[in-house]
N, C-alpha and C positions, 0 to 999 in steps of 0.2 A: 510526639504528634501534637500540631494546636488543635486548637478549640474547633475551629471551622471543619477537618479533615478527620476528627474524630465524629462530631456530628454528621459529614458524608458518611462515615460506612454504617453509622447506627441507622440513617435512613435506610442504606439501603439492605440491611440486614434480613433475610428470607425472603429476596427480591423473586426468587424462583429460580428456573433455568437459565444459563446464560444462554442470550441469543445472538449477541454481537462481539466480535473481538478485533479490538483495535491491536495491529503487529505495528510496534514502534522499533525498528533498527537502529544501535548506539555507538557512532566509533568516534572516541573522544568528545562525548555530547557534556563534559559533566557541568558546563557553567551554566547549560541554561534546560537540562532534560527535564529538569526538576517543573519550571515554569512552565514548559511543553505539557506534562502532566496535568498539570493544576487547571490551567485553561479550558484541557481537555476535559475535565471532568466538572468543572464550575460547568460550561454549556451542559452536558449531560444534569447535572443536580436541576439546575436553570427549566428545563424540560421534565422534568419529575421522571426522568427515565432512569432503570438501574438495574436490566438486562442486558448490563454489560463488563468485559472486562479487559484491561490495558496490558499487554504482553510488552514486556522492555528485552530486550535482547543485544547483550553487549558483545560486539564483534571485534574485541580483542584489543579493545581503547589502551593506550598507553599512560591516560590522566586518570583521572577520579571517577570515572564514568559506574564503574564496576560497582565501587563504596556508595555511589549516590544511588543508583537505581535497588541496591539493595536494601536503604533505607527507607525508599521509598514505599518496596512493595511491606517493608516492616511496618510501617504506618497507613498502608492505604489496602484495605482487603478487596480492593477490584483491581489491583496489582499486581502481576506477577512476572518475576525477571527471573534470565536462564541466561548464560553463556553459547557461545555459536560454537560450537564443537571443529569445526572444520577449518578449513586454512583461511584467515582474512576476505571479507569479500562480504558482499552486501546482498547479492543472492544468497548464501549462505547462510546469512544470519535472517532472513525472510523466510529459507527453507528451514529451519529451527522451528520460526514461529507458527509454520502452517503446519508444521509434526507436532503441534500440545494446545494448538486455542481450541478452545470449548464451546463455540458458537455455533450458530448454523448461518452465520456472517462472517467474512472474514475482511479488514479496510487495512491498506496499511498505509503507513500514516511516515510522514519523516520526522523526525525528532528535535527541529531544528525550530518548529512552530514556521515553519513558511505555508504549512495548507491550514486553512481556516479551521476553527474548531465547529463552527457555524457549517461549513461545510459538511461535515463529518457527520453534523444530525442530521443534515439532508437524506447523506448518501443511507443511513439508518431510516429512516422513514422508506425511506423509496423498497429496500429491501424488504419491511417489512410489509411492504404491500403485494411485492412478490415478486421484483425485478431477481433477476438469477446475476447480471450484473450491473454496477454503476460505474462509468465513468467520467470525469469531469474533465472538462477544455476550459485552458485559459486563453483559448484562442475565438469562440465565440459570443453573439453579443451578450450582453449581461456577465461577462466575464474580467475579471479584474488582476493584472498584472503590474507588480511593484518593484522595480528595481533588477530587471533581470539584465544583467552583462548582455552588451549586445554581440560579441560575436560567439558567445553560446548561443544566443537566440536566431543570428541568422542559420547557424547551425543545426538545430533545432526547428526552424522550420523548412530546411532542406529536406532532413531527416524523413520528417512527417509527413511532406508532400511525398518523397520516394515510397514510402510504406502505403501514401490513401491510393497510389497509382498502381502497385505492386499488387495488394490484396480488393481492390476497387470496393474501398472501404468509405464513409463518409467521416470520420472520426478522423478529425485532425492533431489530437494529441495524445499518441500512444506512448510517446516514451516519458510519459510522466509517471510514475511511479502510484499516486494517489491517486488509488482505483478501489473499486469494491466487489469482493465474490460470493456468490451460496458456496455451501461447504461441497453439494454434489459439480459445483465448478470445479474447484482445488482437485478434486475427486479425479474428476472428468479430463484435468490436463496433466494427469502423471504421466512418464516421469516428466521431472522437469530436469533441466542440468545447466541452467544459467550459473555461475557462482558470484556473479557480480553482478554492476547496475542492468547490463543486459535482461536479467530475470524481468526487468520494468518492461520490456517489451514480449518476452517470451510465454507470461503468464497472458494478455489480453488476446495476441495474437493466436493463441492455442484457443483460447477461449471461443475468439468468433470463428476458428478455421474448422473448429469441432463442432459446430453448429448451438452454442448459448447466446438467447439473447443475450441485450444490453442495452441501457438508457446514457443516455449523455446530459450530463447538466453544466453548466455554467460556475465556474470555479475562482475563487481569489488564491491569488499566491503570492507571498511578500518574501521577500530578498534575507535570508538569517540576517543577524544582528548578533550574533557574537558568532566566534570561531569561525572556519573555512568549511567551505564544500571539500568534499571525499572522492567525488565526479572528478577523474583524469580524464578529461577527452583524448588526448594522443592512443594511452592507451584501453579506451574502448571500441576505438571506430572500426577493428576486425572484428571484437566480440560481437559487438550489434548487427553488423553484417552477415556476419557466420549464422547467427540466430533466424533473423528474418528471411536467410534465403533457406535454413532449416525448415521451417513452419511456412511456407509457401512450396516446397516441395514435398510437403507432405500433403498440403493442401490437394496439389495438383497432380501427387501422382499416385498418393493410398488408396482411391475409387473410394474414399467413405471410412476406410477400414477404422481409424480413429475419432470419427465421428460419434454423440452421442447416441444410443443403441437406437432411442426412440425417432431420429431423426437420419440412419447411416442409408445412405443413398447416393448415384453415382451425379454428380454436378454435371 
């Protein structure tokens, strides 16, 4: 451990209760998780904040990913890594992280450093003030987008438009992954049974269809810079389909029955 990362954890040594847990999902992350961490945690020092902790969850990487996040959480005591139990898939390894963080926050974050670590203290703030959710669009103003492939992106906002029309939602960026819950959210949208990127849409969409606010802020997202995306579009376009027409007919045909208790009433 250096100098720098030994003095983070002495700071933050009887920080108290964790209140926020950042879920970072791993598959073949090992050349740059490491810097992903570091970032994330220099903004948190940067802010004197240390009611937090980093969840790394290796989904079955084939490189060094395992070896690295293991040293990391050996070096870094607001670290904690665990294996995804279940068969390959990036819901899966998100459903890992939302079965062991200790927060009364939950952010999950991609491992790749494409969402802001600046970001992230946002989405912390806002919860602590008492949003139940945050979500961020890189699609409105103050919003910042770097390098995204453009026919992901025309894709992507097909997608988005199809789902603000479907649930007559204002939020135009649900399938973004980099979102924020209360724990009585996570709670409030069992079961889940996405096992892949889908879960990026099936966790928000439960969220608003079971009646939990949510805040929108204005988000940066930059392009990785090593390795590839994990994202097959071929094949997700049935899961995400299958999903959102899941959670719109629950919406439209439960009477409430899934809705949170304090708010179950017939739309």
């Amino acid at each position: 451990m250096n100098a720098e990362a030994k003095q983070s954890s002495l700071d933050c040594e009887g920080a108290g209760a964790t209140f926020f847990s950042i879920i970072i999902p791993a598959h073949n992350e090992a050349p740059g998780i490491a810097t992903t961490c570091s970032c994330i945690m220099d903004h948190f020092r940067t802010h004197q904040i240390c009611d937090y902790e980093v969840i790394l969850i290796n989904d079955h990487s084939t490189d060094d990913t395992s070896a690295v996040i293991a040293r990391l959480s050996a070096d870094h005591t607001q670290i904690n890594c665990y294996e995804s139990e279940e068969e390959p898939g990036f819901g899966n390894a998100i459903r890992k992280g939302l079965s062991v963080f200790r927060g009364q926050a939950a952010c999950i974050v991609m491992g790749d450093l494409s969402d802001s670590p600046e970001d992230i203290i946002s989405y912390y703030l806002l919860m602590k003030q008492g949003a139940e959710c945050v979500f961020g669009s890189r699609f409105i103003p103050g919003a910042s987008l770097e390098g995204y492939p453009w026919v992901k992106l025309i894709l992507n906002r097909m997608a988005n438009y199809f789902i603000k029309l479907l649930f007559r939602i204002s939020h135009n960026d649900i399938t973004n992954a980099f979102k924020c819950y209360h724990r009585k959210v996570i709670e409030g949208v069992q079961p889940l049974f996405s096992k892949h990127f889908n879960l990026a849409v099936e966790l928000p969409l439960k969220a608003i269809a079971r009646g939990f606010n949510y805040r929108i802020i204005p988000i940066t997202w930059t392009n990785r810079k090593w390795g590839k995306s994990n994202l097959k579009i071929k094949e997700m376009g049935s899961r995400y389909l299958f999903i959102i027409l899941y959670v719109w007919l629950e919406k439209m045909l439960s009477k409430g029955d899934y809705r949170r208790k304090d708010q179950s009433r017939d739309d």
